[in-house]
MIDO-944960 format. One record per residue (C-alpha): x, y, z. Coordinates in steps of 0.001 Angstrom, whole numbers, padded with zeros to 6 digits, always signed. Example, Ala and Ser with C-alpha at 12.3 -4.5 7.8 and 13.67 -1.06 7.14 Angstrom:
% residues 2
+012300-004500+007800/+013670-001060+007140/
//
This chain:
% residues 370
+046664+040963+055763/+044945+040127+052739/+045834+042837+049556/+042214+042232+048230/+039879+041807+051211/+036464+040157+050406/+037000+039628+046484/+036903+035662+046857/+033511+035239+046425/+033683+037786+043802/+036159+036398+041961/+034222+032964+041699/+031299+034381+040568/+032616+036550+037824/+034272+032960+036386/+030454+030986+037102/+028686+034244+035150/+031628+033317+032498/+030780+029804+032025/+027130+030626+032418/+027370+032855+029061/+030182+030834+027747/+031566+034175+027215/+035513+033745+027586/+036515+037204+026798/+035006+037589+030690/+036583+034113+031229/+039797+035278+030658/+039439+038344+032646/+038392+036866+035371/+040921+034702+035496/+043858+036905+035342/+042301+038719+038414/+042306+035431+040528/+046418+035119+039083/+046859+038373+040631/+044780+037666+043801/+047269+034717+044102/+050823+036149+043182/+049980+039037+045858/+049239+036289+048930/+045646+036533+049204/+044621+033825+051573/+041969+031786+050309/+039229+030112+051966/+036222+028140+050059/+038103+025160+048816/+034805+023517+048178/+033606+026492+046361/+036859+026450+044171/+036800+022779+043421/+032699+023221+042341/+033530+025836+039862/+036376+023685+038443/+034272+020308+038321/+031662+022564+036559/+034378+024344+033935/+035505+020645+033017/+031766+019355+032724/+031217+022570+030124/+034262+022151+028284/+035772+024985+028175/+038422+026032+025413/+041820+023452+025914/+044141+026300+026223/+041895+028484+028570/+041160+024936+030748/+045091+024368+031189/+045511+027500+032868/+042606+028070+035026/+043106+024268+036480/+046534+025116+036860/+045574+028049+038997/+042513+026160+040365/+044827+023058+041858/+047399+025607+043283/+044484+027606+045135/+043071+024658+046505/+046500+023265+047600/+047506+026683+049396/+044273+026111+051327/+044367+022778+051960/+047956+023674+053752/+046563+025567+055793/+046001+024073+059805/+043071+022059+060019/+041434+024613+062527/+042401+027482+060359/+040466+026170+057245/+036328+025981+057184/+035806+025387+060712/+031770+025855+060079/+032366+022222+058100/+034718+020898+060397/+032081+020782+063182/+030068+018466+060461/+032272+016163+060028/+032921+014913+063646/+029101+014370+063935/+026267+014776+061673/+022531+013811+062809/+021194+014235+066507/+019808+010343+066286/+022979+008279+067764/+023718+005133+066022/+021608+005571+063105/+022206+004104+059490/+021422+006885+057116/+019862+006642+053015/+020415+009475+050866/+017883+009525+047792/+018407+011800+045279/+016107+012741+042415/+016664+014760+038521/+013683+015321+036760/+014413+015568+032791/+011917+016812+029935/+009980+014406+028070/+012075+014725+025154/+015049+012840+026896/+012619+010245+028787/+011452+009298+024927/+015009+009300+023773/+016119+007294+026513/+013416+004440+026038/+014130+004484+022315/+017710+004242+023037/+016802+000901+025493/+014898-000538+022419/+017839-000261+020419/+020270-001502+023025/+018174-004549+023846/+017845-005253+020270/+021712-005401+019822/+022023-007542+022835/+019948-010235+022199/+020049-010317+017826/+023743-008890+018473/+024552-010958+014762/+021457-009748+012917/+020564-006562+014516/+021973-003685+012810/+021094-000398+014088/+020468+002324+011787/+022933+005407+011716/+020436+007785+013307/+020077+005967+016445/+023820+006772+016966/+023158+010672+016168/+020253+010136+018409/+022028+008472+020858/+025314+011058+020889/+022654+014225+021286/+021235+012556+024202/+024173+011560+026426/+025145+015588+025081/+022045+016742+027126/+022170+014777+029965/+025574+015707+030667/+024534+019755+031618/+025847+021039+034282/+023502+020296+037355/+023478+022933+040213/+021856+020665+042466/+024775+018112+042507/+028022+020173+044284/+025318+020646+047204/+024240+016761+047221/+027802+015361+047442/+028890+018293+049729/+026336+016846+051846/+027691+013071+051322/+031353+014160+052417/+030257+015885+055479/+029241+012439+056743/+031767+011086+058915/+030638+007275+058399/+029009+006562+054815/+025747+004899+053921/+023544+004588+051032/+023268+006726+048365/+020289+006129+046000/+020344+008074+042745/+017148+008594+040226/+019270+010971+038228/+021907+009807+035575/+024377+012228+035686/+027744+010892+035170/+028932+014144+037970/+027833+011600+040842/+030626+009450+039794/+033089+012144+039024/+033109+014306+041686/+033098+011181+044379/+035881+010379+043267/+037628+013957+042980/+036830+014213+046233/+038425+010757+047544/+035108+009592+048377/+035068+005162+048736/+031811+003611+046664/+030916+000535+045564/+027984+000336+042758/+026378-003489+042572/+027844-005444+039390/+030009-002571+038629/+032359-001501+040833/+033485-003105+044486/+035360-001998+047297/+037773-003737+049090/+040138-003759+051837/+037773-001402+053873/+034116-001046+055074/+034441+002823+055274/+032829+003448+051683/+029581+003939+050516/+027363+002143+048659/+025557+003993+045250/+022621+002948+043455/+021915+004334+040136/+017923+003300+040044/+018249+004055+035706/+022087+003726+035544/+024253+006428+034832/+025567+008385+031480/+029071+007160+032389/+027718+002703+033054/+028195+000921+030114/+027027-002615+029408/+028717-005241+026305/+026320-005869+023913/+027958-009188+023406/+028531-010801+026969/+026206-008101+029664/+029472-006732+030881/+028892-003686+032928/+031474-000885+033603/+032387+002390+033558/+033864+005006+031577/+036511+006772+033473/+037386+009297+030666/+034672+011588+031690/+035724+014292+029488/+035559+011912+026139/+032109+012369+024099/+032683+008931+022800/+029316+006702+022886/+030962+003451+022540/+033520+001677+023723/+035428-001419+023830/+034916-004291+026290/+037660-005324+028707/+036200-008002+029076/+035431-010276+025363/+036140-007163+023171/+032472-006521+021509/+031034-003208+021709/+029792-001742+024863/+026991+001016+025339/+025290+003901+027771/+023215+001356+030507/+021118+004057+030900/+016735+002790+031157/+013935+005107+031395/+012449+004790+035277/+009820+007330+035138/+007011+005229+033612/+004919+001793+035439/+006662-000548+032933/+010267+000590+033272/+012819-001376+032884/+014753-001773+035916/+017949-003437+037298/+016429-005718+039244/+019981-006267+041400/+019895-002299+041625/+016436-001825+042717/+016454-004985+045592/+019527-003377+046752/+018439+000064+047145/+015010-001454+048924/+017149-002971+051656/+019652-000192+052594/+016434+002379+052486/+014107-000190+054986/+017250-000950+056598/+017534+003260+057000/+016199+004919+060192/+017327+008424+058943/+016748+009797+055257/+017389+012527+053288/+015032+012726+050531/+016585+015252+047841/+014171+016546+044738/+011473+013663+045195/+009322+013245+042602/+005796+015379+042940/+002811+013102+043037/+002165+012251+039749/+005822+011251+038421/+008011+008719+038943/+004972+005838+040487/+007593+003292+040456/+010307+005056+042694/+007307+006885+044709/+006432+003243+045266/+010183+002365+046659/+009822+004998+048882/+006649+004484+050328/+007305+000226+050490/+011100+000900+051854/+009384+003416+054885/+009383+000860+057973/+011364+002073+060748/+012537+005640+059822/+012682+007715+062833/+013862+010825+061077/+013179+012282+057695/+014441+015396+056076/+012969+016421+052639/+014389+018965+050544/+012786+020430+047807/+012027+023879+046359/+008698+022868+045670/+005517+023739+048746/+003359+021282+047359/+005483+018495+046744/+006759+019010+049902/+003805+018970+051731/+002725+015865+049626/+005704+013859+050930/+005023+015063+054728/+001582+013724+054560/+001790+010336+052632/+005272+009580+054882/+003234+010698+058221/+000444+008250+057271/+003483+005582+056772/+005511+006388+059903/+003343+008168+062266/+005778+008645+064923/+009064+009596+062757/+010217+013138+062717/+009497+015077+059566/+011536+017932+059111/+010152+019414+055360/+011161+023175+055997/+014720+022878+053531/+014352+024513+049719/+017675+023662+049382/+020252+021231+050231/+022615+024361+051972/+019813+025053+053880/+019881+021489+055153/+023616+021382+055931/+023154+024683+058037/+021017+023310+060198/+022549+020141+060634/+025851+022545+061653/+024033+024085+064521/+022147+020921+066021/+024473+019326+069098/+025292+015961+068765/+027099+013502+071214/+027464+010140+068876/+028356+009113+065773/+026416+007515+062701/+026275+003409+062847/+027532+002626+058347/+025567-000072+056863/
//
């Protein structure tokens, strides 16, 4: 019998109300409760939940001293669970992640969409200016010192905690056979918490998989905080320390300087990774189930509306999730114009609300990977 019956969802959200505020005195309370919760047996039960709130204490970095305890904790927590037996331990999720979609032998896209304030777009395209200057004048292009205080104050905001993302790559580890996951957003957390959560993906020039097919593929359509490219010989990679604020690095590669790949994509005339984009146009035509996540309302985004709407050939089934009525309703009618007899399922404000239903639909076969 548990000593503190129903004080685990409690107890996580005094700690997110904690981060929230950044207000440790509340942090540390909270977290002495959850070392007494543990000490006296409690059996835990939301590993996911647990790991979220940890992913999101590291992405808000908290105070060193308070951080090595509470992971300590964290890690312990989730291991206690994750000894548990298989049936005993989220059995809602473990229906999800036999079988996923109704549609049997379908290849299923994920696109995923962030919108950011204007301020970051411009600082972003600035930023590209720069970095194109140092790539192609890399002897007699100096930048000036503000671009770098420019340039740390933006990677800074674009690394905010997003509480859209735990929900999207919930969703992508529920599926039992991987596919495509295409990204408008350029938070470094897609990266991170893939691979906290032993998830296989390859990213085109960057990072490949081998040894396996059982992976899935990610395309960052304006790169990502953490992608880096050499100023000096275009290599790309990425940074692994994700909890370093440095803004450039070395390359493994010749040694020069290396910097965020990161291009606006909100605009006509973006710049775009042309390798990127072609590859995220054939796994999304290739697609005959989507999840569109956040897509952009009408008037943003023309060039990755345009993806969508070019890409839509033989989707049977569509589910769009967005908190937005007339966005959604947008989508439903330009993609029912498109594919008149796919399935359009619009009725999700969230991406929990998605996975719920997915939990309760019967399916007999699995998902064909790309």
């Amino acid at each position: 019998m548990t000593p503190f019956p129903e004080q685990e969802p409690m107890a996580i959200k005094r700690i997110e109300v904690a981060l929230k505020k950044r207000d440790w005195d509340l942090f540390k309370q909270g977290l002495f409760k959850i070392s007494l919760m543990h000490e006296s047996g409690t059996e835990w039960s939301n590993a996911e939940e647990w790991q979220n709130l940890m992913n999101q204490a590291e992405s808000d970095y908290i105070p060193p001293d308070l951080w090595e305890e509470f992971s300590s904790l964290i890690k312990d927590i989730i291991e206690s669970i994750d000894d548990k037996p298989a049936d005993a331990c989220l059995p809602e999720y473990e229906e999800l992640t036999e079988e996923i979609f109704p549609v049997s032998q379908d290849k299923i896209a994920i696109f995923y969409n962030q919108d950011i304030d204007l301020v970051q777009v411009s600082a972003i395209k600035k930023h590209r200016i720069t970095l194109n200057n140092l790539m192609y004048n890399d002897s007699k292009y100096t930048p000036e010192p503000k671009w770098f205080e420019d340039l740390s104050r933006l990677m800074n905001n674009l690394d905010k905690p997003n509480t859209d993302m735990a929900g999207f790559l919930s969703l992508a580890a529920l599926y039992k056979n991987p596919g495509a996951i295409i990204t408008a957003s350029y938070d470094a957390n897609i990266v991170k918490n893939l691979v906290k959560s032993n998830i296989e993906f390859s990213i085109p020039d960057i990072k490949q998989v081998y040894g396996t097919d059982n992976y899935w593929e990610l395309y960052p359509l304006g790169g990502l905080n953490c992608s880096y490219i050499c100023s000096s010989c275009g290599f790309r990679s990425i940074k692994t320390e994700f909890n370093s604020k440095t803004i450039v690095g070395s390359c493994s590669k010749c040694a020069g300087a290396t910097y965020p790949d990161i291009t606006d994509i909100s605009s006509e005339t973006a710049e775009v990774n042309p390798k990127i984009w072609l590859g995220a146009f054939k796994r999304l035509s290739q697609a005959s189930v989507w999840v569109l996540i956040n897509p952009p309302a009408y008037n943003e985004k023309p060039l990755i509306k345009d993806l969508l709407k070019e890409a839509a050939i033989e989707i049977k089934k569509i589910y769009i999730v967005t908190p937005s009525f007339e966005v959604s309703e947008w989508w439903k009618n330009k993609l029912s114009k498109l594919l008149p007899d796919a399935e359009i399922i619009s009725n999700f404000s969230n991406v929990t609300t998605l996975a719920n239903k997915l939990k309760n639909t019967p399916v007999s076969e699995e998902i064909e990977t790309f």
